[in-house]
N, C-alpha and C positions, 0 to 999 in steps of 0.2 A: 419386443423392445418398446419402451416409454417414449411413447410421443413428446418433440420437446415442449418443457414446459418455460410460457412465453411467461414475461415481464407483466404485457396484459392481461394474461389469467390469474396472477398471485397479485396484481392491484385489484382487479373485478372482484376478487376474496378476503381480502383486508378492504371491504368496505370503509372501515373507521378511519382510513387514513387516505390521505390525498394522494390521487394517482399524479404518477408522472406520464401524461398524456403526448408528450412528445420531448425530445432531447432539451433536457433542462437547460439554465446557467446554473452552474455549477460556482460555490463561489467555498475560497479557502486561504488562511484560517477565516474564522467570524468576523468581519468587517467592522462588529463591535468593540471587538477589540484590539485591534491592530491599527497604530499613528502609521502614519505616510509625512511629514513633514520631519526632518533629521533634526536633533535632538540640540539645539543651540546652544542650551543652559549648560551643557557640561564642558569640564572644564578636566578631560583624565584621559589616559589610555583604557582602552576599550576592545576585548576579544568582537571582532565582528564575521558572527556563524552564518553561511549562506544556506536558506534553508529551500534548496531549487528544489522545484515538484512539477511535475506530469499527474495532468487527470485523466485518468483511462475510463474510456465509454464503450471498449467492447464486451463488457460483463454485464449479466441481469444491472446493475446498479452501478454507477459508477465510482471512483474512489483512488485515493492519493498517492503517486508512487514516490518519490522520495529520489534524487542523485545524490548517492554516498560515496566515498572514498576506503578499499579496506588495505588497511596498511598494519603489519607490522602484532597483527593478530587483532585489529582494533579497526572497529564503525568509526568513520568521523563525518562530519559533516565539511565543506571545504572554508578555510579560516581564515582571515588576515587580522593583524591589526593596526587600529588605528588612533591615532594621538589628537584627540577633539582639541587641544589648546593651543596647537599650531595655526591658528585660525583668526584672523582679527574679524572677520565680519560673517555674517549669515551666508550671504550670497558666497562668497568665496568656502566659506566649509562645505554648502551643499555640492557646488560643483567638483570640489574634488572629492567630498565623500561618495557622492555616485560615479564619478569615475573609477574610484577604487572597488566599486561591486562592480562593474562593469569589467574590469581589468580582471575581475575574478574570475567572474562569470562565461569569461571568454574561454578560460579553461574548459568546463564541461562540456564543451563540443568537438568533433572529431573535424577540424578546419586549420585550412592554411592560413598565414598570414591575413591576405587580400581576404578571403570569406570571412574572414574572423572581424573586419573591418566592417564588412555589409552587413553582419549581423548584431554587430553594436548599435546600429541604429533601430533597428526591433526592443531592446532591451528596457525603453522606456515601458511598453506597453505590457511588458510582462511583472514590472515592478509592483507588489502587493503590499509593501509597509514595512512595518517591522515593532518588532514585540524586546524592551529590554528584560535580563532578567541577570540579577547579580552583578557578575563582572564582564557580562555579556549581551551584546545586539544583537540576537536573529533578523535577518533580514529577507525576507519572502519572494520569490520568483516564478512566475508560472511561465513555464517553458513550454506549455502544452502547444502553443500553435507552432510555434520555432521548430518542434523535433515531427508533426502533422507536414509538415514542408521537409525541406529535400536538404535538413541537419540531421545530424546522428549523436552519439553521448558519445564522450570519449569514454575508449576503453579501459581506463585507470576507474570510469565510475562505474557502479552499477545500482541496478533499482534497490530498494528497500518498499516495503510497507509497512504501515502504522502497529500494524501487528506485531513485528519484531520490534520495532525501534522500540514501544510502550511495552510489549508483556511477554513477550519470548527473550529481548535483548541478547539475540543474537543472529550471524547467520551462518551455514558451513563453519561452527565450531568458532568464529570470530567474537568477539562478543561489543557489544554497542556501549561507546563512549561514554563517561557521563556529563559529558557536554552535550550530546543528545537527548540522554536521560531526565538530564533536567531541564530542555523544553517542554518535557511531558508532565511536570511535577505542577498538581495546579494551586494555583494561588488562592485570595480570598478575593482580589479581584479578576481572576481570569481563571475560570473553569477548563476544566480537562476537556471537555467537548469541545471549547473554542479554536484548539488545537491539535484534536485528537480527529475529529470529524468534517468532511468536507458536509456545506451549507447548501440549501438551497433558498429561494422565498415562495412562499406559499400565497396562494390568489386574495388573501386577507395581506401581506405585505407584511408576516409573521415571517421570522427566520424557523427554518425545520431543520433539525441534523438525518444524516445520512449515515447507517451503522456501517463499521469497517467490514473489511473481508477477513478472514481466519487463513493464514500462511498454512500450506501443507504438501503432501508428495502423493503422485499419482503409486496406487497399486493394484497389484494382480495377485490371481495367487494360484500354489501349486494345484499337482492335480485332484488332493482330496480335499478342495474346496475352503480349505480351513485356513493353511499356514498362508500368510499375508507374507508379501516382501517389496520393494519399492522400486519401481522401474527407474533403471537407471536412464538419462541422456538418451546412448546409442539405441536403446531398446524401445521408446518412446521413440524416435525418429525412422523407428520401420514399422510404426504404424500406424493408421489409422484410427486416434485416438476416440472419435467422435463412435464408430461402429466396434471396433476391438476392445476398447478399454471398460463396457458396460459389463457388469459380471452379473453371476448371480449363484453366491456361492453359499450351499446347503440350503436350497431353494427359500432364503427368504425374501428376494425381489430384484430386480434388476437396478444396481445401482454402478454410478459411477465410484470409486472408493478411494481416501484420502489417509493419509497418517500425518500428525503432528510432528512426527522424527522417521527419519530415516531409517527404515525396516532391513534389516539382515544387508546389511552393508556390504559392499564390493569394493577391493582394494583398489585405487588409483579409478574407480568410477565418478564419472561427475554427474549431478540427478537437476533435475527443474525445481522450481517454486514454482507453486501454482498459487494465485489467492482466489479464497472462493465464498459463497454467503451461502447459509443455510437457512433462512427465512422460514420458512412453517418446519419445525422439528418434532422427530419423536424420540424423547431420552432414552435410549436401553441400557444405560450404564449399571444399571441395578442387576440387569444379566449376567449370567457368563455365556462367552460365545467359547463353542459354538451349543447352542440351544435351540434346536429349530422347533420345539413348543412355544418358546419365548416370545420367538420373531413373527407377527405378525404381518403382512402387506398389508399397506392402507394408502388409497387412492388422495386422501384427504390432504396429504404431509409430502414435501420432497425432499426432505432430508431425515437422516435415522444418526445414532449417534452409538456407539457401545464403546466397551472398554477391551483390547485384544487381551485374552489370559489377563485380566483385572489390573491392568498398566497402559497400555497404550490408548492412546485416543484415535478411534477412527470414524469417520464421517462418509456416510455413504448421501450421494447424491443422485436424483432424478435426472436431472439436465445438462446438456454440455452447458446451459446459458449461465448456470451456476460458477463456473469456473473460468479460470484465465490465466494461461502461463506466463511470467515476466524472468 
C-alpha cells in the first residue's frame, strides 16, 4: 500500500510555487472585487442571493463548499427580496438591509428560536460584501467558524461545490439554477477566478488562487478487476475507506478510484460526493482500459486519469489526503 502522500511532499516538488507552510488565511471571493458597503444610489427592487459558504481544511488544500437549497428538481441558492427605495437615508437602509440577510441567514442553521438569537450576533463577522449582477445582489457569508462550533446546517440545506455549481450544473439529477449559474458567468470586470477560486496572499502580498476540487464517486470493482461500479452510502459505511477502498485492479497500481457519474446504479440507493484534487497527473485517456501494457506505475504522479470503455471519466488516486466526503 502507498504511503500517504502529505501536502508537504507535493509543495517540496512544485518547487515553483509557494508552499503553504502552515494553515493559511483563506480568503473568498477576491476582496478585489467584492463592496461591503450597501449600495445607496439605487433606487429599485432588487433579487438578494445569499451566497453562505464553508471553507473546508480537511483535504490536501482547502476549498469552498457552498449552502444550497434543492427544491422542486432545482439548485437555488437561499433568496429574498428587497425594495432599496423604501429608505430615506443611508443609515436606515443599511440597518434594515442587514437585518434582512441576517433574518435569512438564520435559516441555514439547525437552531431554536433562543440559539438563533445568539448566533445573530456572530453574523457581523462572517459578512464578506457583496457582488451586484443584473437584477441581482449576491451577498457573501463565511459560516466557517459558526458550523467549527457547536451549529449545524439545516437540513433543508445541503453542500454544493464549485465544481457542480460552474461545470457539472447539477447534483443527484437536480440541476443548478440559473441564478447560480450566472454568478459564475464572468464579466469584463470580474474574472471567473474571482468567484470561482478561494484566495490566499502570498509572502510578496500578491493575491494567489487556489484550484477547485473535481466532484466525484468512490468505486470498487468486481472480481475480474475490470467492471467499476460506485459504492453506494450503506456500503461505504461498512468500511474502512482509508484501508478497503485502495484497489489495484489489473495490476496497474494501487489507487484510490473515482467516477464523475454514478457507476451501474442501485435502485432507491443513496451514494456520497466526494471532492477531490488531482495535482501532479498522468493522462491515459488516449487508452482503452483495460490495457495493462498501457498502464504504467510511476512513483512521480499521484493521480492517473483514463476513460472506462472510452466514456466515463475515472480518476484514480494515491492518497486518502486527496480526497474528502461532504
Amino acid at each position: 500500500m502507498e504511503k500517504k502522500y502529505t501536502f508537504e511532499q507535493f509543495q517540496a516538488e512544485m518547487k515553483h510555487k509557494e508552499p503553504f507552510l502552515q494553515k493559511i488565511d483563506v480568503f473568498y471571493p477576491n476582496d478585489q472585487y467584492i463592496s461591503e458597503n450597501i449600495p445607496s444610489d439605487v433606487s429599485e427592487k432588487f433579487i438578494i442571493k445569499m451566497c453562505i459558504f464553508y471553507i473546508e481544511y480537511s483535504c490536501v488544500m482547502p476549498f469552498v463548499k457552498y449552502a444550497v437549497k434543492i427544491d422542486q428538481g432545482k439548485i437555488w441558492f437561499q433568496e429574498f427580496t428587497f425594495d432599496f427605495s423604501q429608505y430615506d437615508s443611508e443609515e436606515h437602509l443599511e440597518n434594515v438591509f442587514i437585518k434582512s440577510c441576517d433574518d435569512q441567514l438564520t435559516k441555514v442553521f439547525a437552531t431554536d428560536g433562543q440559539k438563533g438569537g445568539k448566533i445573530q450576533s456572530s453574523f457581523g463577522k462572517c459578512y464578506r460584501g457583496f457582488i451586484p449582477k443584473n437584477d441581482s445582489i449576491y451577498v457573501f457569508y463565511d459560516v466557517t467558524t459558526l458550523l467549527l462550533g457547536n451549529n449545524t446546517l439545516n437540513p433543508d440545506f445541503k453542500y454544493a461545490i464549485a465544481d457542480e455549481l460552474c461545470n457539472v450544473k447539477s447534483i443527484f439529477g437536480n440541476s443548478v439554477d440559473n441564478s447560480i449559474t450566472k454568478l459564475f458567468e464572468p464579466e469584463k470586470l470580474l474574472p471567473l477566478s474571482a468567484i470561482l477560486n478561494p484566495w490566499f496572499v502570498k509572502s510578496n502580498g500578491a493575491f494567489k488562487s487556489i484550484t477547485i476540487p473535481i466532484v466525484g464517486y468512490l468505486c470498487a470493482t468486481d472480481d475480474d478487476g475490470e467492471t467499476f461500479y460506485t459504492l453506494t452510502h450503506e456500503q461505504i459505511k461498512e468500511k474502512s475507506v482509508i484501508h478497503d477502498c485502495i484497489i489495484d485492479p489489473k495490476d496497474i497500481g494501487f489507487y484510490y478510484f473515482f467516477s464523475t457519474t454514478v457507476l451501474k446504479p442501485q435502485k432507491d440507493a443513496s451514494y456520497i460526493r466526494h471532492a477531490f484534487f488531482t495535482m501532479k497527473m498522468r493522462d491515459w485517456t488516449s487508452e482503452k482500459f483495460p490495457n495493462k501494457s498501457a498502464y504504467k506505475y510511476e512513483d512521480d504522479v499521484n493521480t492517473v486519469m483514463f476513460k472506462l470503455y472510452g466514456k466515463t471519466m475515472i480518476y484514480g488516486l494515491k492518497s486518502p489526503d486527496q480526497f474528502v466526503a461532504y
